[in-house]
C-alpha positions in Angstrom: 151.5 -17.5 56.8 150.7 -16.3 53.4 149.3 -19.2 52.1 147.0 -20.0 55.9 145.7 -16.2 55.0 144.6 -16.8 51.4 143.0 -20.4 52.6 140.8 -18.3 55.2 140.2 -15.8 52.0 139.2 -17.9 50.1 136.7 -20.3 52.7 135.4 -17.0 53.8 134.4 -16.1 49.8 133.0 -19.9 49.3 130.7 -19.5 52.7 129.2 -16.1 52.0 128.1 -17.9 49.1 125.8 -19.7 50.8 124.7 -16.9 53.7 121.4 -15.8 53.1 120.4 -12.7 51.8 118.4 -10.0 53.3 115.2 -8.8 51.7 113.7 -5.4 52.2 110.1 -6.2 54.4 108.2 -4.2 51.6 108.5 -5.3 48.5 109.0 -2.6 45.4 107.1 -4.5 42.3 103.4 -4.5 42.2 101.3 -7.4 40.3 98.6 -5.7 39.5 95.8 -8.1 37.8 93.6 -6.4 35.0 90.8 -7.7 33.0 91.0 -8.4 29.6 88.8 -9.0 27.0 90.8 -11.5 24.9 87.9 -12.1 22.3 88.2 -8.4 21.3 92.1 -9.0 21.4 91.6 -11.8 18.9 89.5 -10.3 16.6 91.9 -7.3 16.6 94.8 -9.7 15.9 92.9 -12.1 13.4 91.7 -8.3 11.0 95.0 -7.3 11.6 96.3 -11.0 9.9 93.5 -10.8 7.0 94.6 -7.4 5.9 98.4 -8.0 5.8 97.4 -11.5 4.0 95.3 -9.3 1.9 98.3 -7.4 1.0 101.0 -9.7 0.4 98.6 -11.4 -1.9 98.2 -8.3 -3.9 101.7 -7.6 -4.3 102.1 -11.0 -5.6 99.9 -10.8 -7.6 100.9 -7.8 -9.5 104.5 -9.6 -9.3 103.2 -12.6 -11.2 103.7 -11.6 -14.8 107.4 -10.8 -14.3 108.4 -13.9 -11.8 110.2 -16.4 -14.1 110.8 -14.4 -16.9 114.6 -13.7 -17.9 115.7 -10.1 -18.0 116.6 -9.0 -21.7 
């Protein structure tokens, strides 16, 4: 008896598996499409790139005397 009842359990678990699902008839997310100027976006990007470059070439370059040298 116990072991018919945990057979139908368990068939019953496996097949809602498969039972469709319900969806609400108005959906909650909105895809909204927005221009965008991806020029401007690029160039904004490719300063941004050219100052940190800018930068990091600086610091090596003030780090340049002291790379290789051993501490005394």
């Amino acid at each position: 008896m116990f072991k018919s009842a945990l057979i139908l359990a368990a068939a019953l678990a496996s097949a809602s598996a498969f039972a469709p699902v319900s969806r609400p008839a108005i959906s909650r997310t909105v895809v909204r499409a927005e221009p965008m100027d991806y020029e401007k976006e690029m160039a904004k990007l490719q300063k941004e790139c050219e100052e940190r470059l800018d930068d990091k070439v600086a610091e090596l370059m003030s780090n340049i005397e002291t790379v290789g040298q051993q501490k005394k």
